[in-house]
N, C-alpha and C positions, 0 to 999 in steps of 0.2 A: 744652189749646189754647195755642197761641202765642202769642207776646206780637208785636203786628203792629209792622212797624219805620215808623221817619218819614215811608220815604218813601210809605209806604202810608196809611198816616195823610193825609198833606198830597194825594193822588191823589183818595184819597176825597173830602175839601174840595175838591180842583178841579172833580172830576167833578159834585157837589152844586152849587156856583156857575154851572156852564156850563149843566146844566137847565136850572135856577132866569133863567138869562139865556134860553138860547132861546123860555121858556115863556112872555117879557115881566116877570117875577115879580121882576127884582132888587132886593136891599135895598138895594142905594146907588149902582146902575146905573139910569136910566131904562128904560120899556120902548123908547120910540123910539128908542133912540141904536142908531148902528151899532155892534157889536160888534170888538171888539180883543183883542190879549192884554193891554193896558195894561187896558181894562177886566173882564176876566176874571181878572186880579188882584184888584182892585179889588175884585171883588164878591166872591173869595175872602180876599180879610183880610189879602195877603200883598206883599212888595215888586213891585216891576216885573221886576225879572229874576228872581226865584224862578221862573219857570216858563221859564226859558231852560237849566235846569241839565239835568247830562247824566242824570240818572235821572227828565225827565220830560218827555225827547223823543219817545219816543212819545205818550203825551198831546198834547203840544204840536202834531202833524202832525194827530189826529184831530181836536182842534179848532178849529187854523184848517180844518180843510174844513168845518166843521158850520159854524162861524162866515161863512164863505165863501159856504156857500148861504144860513145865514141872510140875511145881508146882501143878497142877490141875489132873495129875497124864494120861493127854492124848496121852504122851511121852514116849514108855519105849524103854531101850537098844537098841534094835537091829534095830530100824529105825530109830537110831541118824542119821543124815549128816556124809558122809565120812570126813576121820581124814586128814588132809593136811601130805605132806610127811616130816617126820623129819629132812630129810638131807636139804630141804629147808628152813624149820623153822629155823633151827642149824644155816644154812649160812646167814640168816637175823637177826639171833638174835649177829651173830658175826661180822654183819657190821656195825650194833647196836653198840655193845661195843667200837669196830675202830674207830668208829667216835667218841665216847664220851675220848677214850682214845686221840685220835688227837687233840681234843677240848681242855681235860688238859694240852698237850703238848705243845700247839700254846698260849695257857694262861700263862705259866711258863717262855716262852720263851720271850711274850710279856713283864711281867716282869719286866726279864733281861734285859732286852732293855731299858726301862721305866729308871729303876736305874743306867744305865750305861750313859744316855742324861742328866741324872740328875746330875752325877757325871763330865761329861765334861762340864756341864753349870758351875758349880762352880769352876773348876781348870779355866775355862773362864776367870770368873769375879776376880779370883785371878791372873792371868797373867795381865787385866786389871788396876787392882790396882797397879802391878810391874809398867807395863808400866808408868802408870799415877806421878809414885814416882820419876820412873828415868826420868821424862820429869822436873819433875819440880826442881830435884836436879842438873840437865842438866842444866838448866834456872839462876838457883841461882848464880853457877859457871858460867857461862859465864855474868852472870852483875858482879859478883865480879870481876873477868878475864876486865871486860869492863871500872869497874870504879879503876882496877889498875891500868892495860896501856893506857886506853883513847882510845883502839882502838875495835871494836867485834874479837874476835878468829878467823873467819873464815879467816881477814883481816890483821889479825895481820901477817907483815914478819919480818922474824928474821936478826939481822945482819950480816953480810960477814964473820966475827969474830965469832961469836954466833954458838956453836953447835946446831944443830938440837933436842933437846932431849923434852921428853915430862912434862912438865910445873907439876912441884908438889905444895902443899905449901910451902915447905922451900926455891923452887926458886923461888917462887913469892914473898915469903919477900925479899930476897934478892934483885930482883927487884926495891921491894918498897924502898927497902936502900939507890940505885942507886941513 
């Protein structure tokens, strides 16, 4: 089975509302009141012009006539349209909510996400800056290193004598003293 889309979803809730209004039965309609589409909202759950949209213009024409004779008193109870079955209604009205709760959830989550690319771009540009510091302190040292011994580091070999050890500044004065 298919998975039914919104606007059949929200049809079915109109359809259910508009009974429910002919029958006198609304939940937050009166039974006396003249019928509208402002109250045929109403008693469906939903804004004012939701039911002006262009996929539920036909709805919209069959129930202002139903609405039409109701009003005009050529309508009474017992020839309403049969009532859709509740446990149908129930289950679209709950796949209704699933989805809008999935919709919050996939928002929240997006988010998260959002602030988390956010958060790796700037430890980025902050490892960048490290990098760019040690290159050029790298740099500094190795011309001073260059204009001590007259040789680059990579080149520099040590002598037969000369322990291996790694080059501080107090051994490079010392050097210099040489």
């Amino acid at each position: 089975m298919s998975k039914p889309k919104k606007t059949d979803i929200q049809l079915a809730i109109f359809e259910d509302a508009l009974q429910r209004l002919l029958r006198g039965e609304g939940k937050y309609v009166l039974a006396n009141t003249k019928l509208s589409m402002a109250q045929l909202a109403k008693e469906s759950g939903v804004g004012s012009g939701t039911l002006y949209y262009k996929p539920y213009s036909e709805f919209r024409l069959r129930a202002d006539n139903l609405m039409a004779q109701y009003n005009s008193g050529c309508i009474e109870k017992k020839h309403a349209p049969p009532q859709l079955y509740v446990t149908e209604l129930q289950t679209l009205r709950n796949d209704r909510n699933n989805e809008k709760r999935l919709k919050e959830d996939y928002k929240i989550e997006r988010d998260d996400l959002k602030n988390q690319v956010k958060k790796l771009c700037v430890e980025r540009v902050a490892v960048e800056h490290a990098l760019f510091i040690a290159k050029v302190r790298i740099e500094e040292l190795e011309n001073m290193f260059t204009a001590l011994t007259g040789q680059h580091p990579d080149d520099y070999h040590f002598k037969e004598g000369e322990p291996h050890r790694p080059l501080t500044n107090a051994s490079i004065l010392r050097h210099l003293k040489n």
